[in-house]
N, C-alpha and C positions, 0 to 999 in steps of 0.2 A: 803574349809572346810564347812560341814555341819551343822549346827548352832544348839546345842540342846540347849531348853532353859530352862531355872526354872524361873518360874512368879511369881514375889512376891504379892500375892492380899491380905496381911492381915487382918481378922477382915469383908471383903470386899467383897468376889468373891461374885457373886449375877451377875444376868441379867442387872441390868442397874448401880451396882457400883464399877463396875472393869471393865471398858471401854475397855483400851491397853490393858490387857490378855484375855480379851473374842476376840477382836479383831486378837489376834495373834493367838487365836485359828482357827478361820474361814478363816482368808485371808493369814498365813503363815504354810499349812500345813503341819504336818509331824515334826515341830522344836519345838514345847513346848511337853518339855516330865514330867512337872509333876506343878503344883501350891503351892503354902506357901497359910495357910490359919488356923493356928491353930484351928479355931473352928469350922470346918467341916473335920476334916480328918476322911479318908477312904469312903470319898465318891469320886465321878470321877466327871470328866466335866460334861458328859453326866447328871449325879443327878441334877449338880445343874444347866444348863444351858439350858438343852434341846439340848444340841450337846455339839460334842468336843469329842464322844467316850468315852477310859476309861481312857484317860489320870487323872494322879492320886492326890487327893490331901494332899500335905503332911504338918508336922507342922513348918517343922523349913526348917534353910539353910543344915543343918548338915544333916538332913533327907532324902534332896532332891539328895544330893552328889552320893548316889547310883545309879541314874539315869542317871552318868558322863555327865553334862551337862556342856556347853561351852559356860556362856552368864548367868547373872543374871537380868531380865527383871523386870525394878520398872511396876507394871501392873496395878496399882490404882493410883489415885491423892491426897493424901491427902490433909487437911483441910491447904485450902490457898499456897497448892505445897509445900509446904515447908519439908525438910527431919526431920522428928520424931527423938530426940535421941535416941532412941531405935533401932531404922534401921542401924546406924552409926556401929554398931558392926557384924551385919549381911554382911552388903557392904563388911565390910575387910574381915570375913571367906569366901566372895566368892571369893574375890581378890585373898585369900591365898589359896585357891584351884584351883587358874588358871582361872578362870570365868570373861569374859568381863561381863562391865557394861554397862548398856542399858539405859536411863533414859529421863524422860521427866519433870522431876520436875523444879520448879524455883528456886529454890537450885540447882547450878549448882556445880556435884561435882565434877570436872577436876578442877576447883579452890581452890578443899582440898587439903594442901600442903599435908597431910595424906594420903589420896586416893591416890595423884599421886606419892608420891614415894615406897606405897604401889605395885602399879600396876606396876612401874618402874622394882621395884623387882622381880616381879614373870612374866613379859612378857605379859602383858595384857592390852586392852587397857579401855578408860571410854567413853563412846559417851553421849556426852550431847545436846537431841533435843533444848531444850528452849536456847542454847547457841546462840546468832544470831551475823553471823559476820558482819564486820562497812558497809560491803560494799551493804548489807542491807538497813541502814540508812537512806533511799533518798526519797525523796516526790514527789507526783504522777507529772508526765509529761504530763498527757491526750495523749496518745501514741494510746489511743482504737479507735483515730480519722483514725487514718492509717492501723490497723488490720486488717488484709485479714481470717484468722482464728477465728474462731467463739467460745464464752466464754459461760459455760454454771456453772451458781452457784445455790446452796440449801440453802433456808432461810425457816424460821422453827417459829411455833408457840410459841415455847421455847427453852429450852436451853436442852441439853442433850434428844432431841429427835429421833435420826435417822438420823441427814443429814449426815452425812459421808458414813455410812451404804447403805444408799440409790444413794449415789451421784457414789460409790464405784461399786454397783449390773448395775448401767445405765452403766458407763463409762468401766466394763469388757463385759455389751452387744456390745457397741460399737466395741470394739477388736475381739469381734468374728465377725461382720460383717465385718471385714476387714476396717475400716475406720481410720485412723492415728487421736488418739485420746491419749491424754495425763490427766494423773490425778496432782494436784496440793494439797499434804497435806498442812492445814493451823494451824494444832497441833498433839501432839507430837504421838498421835496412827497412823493418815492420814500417817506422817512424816515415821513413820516406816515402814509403808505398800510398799509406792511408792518408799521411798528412797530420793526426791526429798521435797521440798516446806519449807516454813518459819513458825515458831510456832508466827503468829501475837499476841498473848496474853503475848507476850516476848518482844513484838517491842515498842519502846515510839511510844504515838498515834499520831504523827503528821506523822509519816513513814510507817503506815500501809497502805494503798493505795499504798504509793510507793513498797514498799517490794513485795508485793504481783503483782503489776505491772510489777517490775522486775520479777519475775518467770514467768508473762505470754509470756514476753517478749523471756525470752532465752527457753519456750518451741517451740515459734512459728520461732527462728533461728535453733531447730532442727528439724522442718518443719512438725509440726503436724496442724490438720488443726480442730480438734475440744480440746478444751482444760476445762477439769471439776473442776472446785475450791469446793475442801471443804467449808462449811458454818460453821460460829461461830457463838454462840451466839445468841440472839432474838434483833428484833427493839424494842419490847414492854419489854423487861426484863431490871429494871433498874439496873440491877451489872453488865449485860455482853454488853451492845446495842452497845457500843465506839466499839469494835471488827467488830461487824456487818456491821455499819454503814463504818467500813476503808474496809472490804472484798468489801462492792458495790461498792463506787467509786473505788477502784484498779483494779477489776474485769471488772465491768462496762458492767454487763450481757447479753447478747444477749439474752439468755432464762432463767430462774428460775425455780424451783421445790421446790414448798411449803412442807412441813414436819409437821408433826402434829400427835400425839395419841390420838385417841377417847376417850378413859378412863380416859385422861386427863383434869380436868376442871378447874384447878387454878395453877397459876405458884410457889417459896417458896417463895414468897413475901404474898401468900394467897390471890392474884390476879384473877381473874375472864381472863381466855385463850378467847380475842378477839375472838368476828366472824370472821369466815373465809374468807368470801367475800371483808370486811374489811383489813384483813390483806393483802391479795392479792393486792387489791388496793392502800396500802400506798407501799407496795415493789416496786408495778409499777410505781407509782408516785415518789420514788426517784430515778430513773434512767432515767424517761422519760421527766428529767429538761433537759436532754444530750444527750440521743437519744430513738430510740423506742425500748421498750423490751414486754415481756408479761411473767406470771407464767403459764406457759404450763401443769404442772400435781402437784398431789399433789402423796407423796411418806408418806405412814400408817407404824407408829409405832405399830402394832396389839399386840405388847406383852401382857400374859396373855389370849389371847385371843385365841380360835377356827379357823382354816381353815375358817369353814362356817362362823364364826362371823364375821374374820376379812372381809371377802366378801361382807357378809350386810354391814359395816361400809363403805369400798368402795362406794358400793352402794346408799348410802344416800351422802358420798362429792359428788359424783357423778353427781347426782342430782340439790345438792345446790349449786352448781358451774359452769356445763356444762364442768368441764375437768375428764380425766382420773387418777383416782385414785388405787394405789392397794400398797401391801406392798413389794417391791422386795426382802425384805434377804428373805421371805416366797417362793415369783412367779416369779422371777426372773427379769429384768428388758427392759424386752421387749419391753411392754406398753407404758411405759416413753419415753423408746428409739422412738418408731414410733413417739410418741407425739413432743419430739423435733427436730425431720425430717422433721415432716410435717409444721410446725409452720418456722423453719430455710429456706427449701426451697420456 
């Protein structure tokens, strides 16, 4: 069956605050046929995102039913994940119109005895990303001592920058070149894209290295031989760094791909965004207590920005770095891709 979806972005759709429905716009095409968004209806993706077509924005659940979609998509995160009482009445009129649930919230709602005997009823199921099964649980083994396949992760100047985006544009370059390359989501948009990987922002922190070790592990027994970890979080962000910090030891990089928006100059702490040079050097320096790594390119958030701007911006890491810089959702990810070839072989 073909998946149509209704994306709930409420209050939200925007370029950088409705992550999983912009995202299912770009990498699941064809299966979002309309958005919730009360306070932009009748405008399309395309208004507000700069793509996505004329896929349509609508106000309500009730709204979007004309569109007979199969699949209700939570497409924002809200404030601390957690499900709004308000949502709670929406979930069930999609239940009761036959609409699987899609969800990446830490509110997991397969644990609503409501939900589930809601969805009982009408034949439908509830997928919960953030659900992590026990078998998860496990702490790292240093396994990366024995990998014959090669790890490649995005760490980022902050948080909600682009590394998935970015890691996503490299790792479908790689498949066109024909190289057995495998993507590894590490939250709940990655997770939907690939199909595969663990929402580590769900995991207790003593098992994030492990978790995510395990996924590397059972991609390289289906015998891929370059494997991409989404990146969480910043080392400099004090809410999110514990995430970051479990992604490298699990991971355990072969090469890295910095991430960073020009137009960015302070994190919401009201923090001043490290120099780049800097930032580069502590990512290398925690992996190179273990073995040798290096940040091979730097991958541009340009949003807001011009074609030509974003170029000049390129232009200037360029510069102060000595690596390849460019924005791939814009130019595709070519660049990157060479950079981690050359640097890998």
């Amino acid at each position: 069956m073909k998946r149509r979806i209704l994306a709930l972005a409420e209050g939200r759709f925007s370029p950088l605050r409705s992550k999983t429905a912009n995202a299912a716009i770009i990498y699941m095409p064809g299966e979002v046929v309309a958005i919730i968004d009360s306070t932009k209806v009748g405008k399309t993706a395309q208004d507000i995102l700069g793509y996505g077509g004329n896929v349509p924005v609508v106000g309500s659940v009730e709204a979007g039913i004309k569109f007979q979609p199969t699949h209700l998509l939570i497409g924002i995160a809200p404030s601390a994940g957690r499900l709004p009482d308000m949502w709670r009445e929406w979930i069930k009129t999609a239940i009761r119109n036959k609409m699987h649930i899609l969800s990446g919230l830490h509110t997991i709602l397969s644990d609503n005895e409501e939900f589930v005997k809601l969805a009982y009823e009408n034949n439908v199921t509830i997928t919960d990303w953030r659900k992590v099964p026990h078998e998860y649980e496990v702490v790292s083994k240093g396994n990366y001592r024995t990998r014959k396949a090669k790890t490649i992760l995005t760490v980022g100047a902050d948080c909600n920058i682009g590394k998935m985006t970015t890691m996503l544009q490299v790792y479908n370059e790689f498949q066109k070149r024909g190289l057995k390359s495998d993507f590894i989501g590490t939250g709940q948009t990655g997770i939907m894209i690939s199909g595969k990987g663990i929402a580590v922002d769900a995991i207790i922190s003593d098992y994030i290295a492990g978790s995510i070790e395990k996924c590397i592990d059972a991609s390289i027994a289906e015998g891929f031989d370059y494997i991409f970890v989404e990146g969480q979080g910043a080392l400099t962000h004090q809410g999110y760094s514990g995430v970051t910090f479990g992604l490298l030891h699990g991971t355990m990089p072969d090469a890295m791909i910095m991430c960073v928006q020009p137009t960015r100059t302070h994190d919401d702490y009201g923090l001043p965004i490290p120099d780049i040079n800097k930032l580069i050097k502590l990512h290398e320096q925690v992996i190179e207590f273990f073995h040798p790594t290096k940040v091979v390119g730097i991958g541009i958030n340009s949003i807001g920005l011009t074609d030509e701007q974003s170029s000049v911006e390129a232009k200037k890491l360029e510069d102060k770095t000595g690596l390849p810089a460019i924005d791939t959702f814009r130019f595709g990810g070519a660049k990157l891709s060479d950079a981690i070839m050359r640097f890998l072989k």
